[in-house]
C-alpha positions in Angstrom: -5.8 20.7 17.1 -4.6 21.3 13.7 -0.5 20.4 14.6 -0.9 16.2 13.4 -2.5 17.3 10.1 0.4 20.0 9.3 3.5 17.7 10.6 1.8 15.2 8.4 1.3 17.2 5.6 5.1 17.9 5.9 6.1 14.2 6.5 3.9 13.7 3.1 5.9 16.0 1.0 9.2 14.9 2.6 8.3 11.2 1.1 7.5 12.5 -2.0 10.5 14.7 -2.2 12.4 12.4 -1.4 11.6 10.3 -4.7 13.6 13.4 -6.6 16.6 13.3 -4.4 18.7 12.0 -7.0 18.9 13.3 -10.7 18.8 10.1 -12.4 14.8 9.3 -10.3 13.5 12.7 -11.0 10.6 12.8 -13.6 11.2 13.2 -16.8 9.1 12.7 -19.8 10.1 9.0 -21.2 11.0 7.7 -17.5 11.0 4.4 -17.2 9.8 3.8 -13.5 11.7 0.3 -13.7 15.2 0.9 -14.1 17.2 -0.9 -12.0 18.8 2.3 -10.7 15.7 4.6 -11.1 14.3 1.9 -8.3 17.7 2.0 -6.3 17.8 5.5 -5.9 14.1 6.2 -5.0 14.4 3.1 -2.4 17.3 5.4 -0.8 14.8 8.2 -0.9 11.8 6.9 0.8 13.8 4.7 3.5 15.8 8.3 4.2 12.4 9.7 4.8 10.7 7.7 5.9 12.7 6.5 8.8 13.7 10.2 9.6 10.2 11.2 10.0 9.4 8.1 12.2 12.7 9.0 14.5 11.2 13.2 15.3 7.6 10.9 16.1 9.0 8.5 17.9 10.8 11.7 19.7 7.1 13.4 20.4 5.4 10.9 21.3 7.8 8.0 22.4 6.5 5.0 20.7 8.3 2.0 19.2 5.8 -0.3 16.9 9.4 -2.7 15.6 9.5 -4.3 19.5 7.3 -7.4 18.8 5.7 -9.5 16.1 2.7 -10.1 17.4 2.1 -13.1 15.7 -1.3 -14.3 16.0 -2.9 -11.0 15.4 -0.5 -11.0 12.5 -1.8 -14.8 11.3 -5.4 -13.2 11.7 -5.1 -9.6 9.6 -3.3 -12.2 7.1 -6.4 -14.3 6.7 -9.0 -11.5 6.8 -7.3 -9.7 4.2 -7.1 -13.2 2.1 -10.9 -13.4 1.9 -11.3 -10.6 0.0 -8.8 -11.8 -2.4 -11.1 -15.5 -3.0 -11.3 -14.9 -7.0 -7.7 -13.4 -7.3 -6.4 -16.2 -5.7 -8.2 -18.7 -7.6 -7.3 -17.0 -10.9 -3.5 -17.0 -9.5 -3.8 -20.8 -8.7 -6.7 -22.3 -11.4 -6.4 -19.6 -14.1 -3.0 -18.9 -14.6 -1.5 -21.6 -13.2 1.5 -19.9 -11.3 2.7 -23.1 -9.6 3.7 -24.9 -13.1 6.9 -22.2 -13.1 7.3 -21.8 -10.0 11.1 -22.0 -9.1 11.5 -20.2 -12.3 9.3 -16.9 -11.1 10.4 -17.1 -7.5 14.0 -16.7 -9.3 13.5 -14.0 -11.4 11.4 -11.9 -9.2 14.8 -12.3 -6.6 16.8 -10.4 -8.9 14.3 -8.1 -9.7 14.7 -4.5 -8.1 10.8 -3.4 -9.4 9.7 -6.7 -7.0 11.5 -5.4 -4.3 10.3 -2.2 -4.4 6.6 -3.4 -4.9 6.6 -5.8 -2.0 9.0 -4.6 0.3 10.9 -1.0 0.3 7.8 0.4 -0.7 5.5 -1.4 1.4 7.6 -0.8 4.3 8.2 2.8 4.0 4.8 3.9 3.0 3.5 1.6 6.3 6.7 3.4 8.6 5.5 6.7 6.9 1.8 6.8 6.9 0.9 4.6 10.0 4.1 4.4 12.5 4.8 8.2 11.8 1.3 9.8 11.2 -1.4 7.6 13.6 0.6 8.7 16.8 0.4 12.2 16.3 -3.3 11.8 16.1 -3.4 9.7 18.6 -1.2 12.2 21.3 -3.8 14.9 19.8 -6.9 13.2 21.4 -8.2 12.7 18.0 -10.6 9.8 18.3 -10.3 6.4 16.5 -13.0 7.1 14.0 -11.5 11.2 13.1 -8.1 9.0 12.5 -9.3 6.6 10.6 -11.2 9.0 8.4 -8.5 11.9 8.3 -5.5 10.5 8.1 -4.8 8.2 5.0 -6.2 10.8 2.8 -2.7 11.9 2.7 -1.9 8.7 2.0 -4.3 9.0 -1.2 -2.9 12.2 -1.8 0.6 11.2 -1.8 0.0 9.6 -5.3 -0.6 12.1 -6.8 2.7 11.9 -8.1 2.0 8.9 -10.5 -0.5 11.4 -12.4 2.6 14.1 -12.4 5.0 11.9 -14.6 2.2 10.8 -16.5 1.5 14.2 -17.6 5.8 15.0 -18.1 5.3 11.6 -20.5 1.9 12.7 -22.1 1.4 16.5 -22.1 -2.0 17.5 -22.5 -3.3 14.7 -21.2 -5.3 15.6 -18.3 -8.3 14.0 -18.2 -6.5 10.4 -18.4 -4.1 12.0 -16.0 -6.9 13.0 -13.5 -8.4 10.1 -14.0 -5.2 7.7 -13.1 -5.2 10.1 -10.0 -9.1 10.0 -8.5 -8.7 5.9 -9.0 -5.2 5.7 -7.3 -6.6 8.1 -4.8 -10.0 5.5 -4.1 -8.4 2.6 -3.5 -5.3 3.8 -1.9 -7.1 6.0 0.5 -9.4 2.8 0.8 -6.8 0.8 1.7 -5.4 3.6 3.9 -8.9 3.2 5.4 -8.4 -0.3 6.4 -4.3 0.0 7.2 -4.8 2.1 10.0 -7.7 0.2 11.2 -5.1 -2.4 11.8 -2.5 -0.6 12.8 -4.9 1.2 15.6 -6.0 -2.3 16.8 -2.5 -4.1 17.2 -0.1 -1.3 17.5 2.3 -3.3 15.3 4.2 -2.2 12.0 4.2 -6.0 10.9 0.4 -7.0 10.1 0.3 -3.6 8.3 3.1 -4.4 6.2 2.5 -7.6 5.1 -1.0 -7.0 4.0 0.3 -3.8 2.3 2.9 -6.3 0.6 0.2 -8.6 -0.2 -2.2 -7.0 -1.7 0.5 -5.1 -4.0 1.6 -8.8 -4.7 -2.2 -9.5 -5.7 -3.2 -6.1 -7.2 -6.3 -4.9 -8.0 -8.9 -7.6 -8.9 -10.5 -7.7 -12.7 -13.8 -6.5 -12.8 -14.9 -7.4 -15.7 -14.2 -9.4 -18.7 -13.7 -12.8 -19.5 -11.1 -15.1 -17.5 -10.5 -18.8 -19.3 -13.0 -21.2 -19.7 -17.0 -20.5 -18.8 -16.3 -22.1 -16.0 -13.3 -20.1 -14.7 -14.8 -17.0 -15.2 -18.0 -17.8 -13.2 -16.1 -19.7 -10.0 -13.7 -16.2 -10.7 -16.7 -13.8 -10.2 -18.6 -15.8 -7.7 -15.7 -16.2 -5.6 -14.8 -12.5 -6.3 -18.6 -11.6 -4.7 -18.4 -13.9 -2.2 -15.3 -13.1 -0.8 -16.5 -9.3 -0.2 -19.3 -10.2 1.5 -17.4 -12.6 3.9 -14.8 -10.0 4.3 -17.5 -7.8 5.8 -19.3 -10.0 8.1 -16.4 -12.0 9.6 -15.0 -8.8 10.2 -15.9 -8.9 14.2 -14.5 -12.7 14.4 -11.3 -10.9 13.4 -11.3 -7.7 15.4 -13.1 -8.7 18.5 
């Protein structure tokens, strides 16, 4: 059945339309992504569509995933997902040393629209979006948990595409470092998407979902490479960057039995 890829395609566009909605969000070259009202504006947008989308799913296939907080399999996807952040979390606590400043960050990042959109507008419209709105249809399709899993968040990936867009409206001729920016985005966001749905097919619940979605864009991606502090930083960084993949793989059954 080809209907949950072409509403989804056309819940996909609507999000990313909806970024354009008002003049002073559309791309343009020298946009600065951080405005205070470029970040109002688009938060408008994507709420608007995001929510509208979810209401015409929730109308198909009559599902509701803001009932309950289903707090221990919450606690759980919180913890999973914290393993495989071991080294960014020690370079957050050893490394840079986050705590010494820590009313002082907390306040600024309040008043900060950019924060708000990284850890919660955005969060929670992508997750109402791309999991609440999108998973059901596959679901009511008789798609099976593996085809969704696979299918789905690639318009997730997709949906980034954008990013590369203004990039190019900022840098014209640009394209390799514009496709680039996209195939990367598209990795570990359709990675992530991956994962995300994973969840959401397991507990049925918008709230695990969005807060790992607002965690890890809280953590971001991990360094790779390079040096981190002391000799000793950098190899308890890397080792616990290693180590924390591999026990995110093999507790993954304690987690999601």
């Amino acid at each position: 059945m080809v209907y949950p890829f072409l509403v989804s395609t056309c819940y996909t566009c609507l999000y990313i339309g909806s970024l354009y909605i008002f003049a002073v969000g559309r791309p343009k070259p020298g946009l600065v992504r951080n405005d205070p009202n470029v970040v109002l504006t688009r938060c408008i947008g994507v709420i608007i569509a995001s929510f509208s989308s979810y209401l015409f799913t929730n109308w198909i296939c009559g599902v509701n995933f803001f009932a309950f907080l289903k707090f221990r399999q919450t606690v759980k996807c919180l913890l999973h997902v914290g393993i495989l952040f071991l080294g960014p979390l020690y370079q957050t606590i050893f490394i840079d040393k986050v705590y010494k400043n820590l009313l002082e960050t907390v306040s600024f990042e309040i008043k900060n629209p950019a924060t708000w959109r990284n850890l919660v507008i955005g969060p929670l419209s992508e997750e109402v979006m791309f999991r609440c709105s999108i998973i059901p249809l596959f679901e009511k399709a008789n798609y099976s948990q593996k085809e969704t899993i696979l299918s789905a968040p690639l318009l997730f990936g997709f949906a980034h595409f954008h990013h590369s867009y203004e990039f190019l409206l900022s840098y014209p001729g640009a394209y390799v470092v514009a496709m680039i920016q996209f195939l990367v985005q598209f990795f570990y966001t359709t990675l992530f998407g991956w994962y995300s749905t994973y969840v959401f097919l397991n507990t049925h619940s918008i709230w695990p979902t969005f807060l790992i979605h607002s965690f890890c864009n809280f953590m971001g991606l991990p360094v790779f490479f390079g040096r981190l502090g002391t000799t000793f930083q950098t190899t308890m960084y890397y080792t616990l960057l290693i180590t924390g993949l591999f026990l995110f793989v093999i507790t993954w059954s304690m987690f999601y039995s």
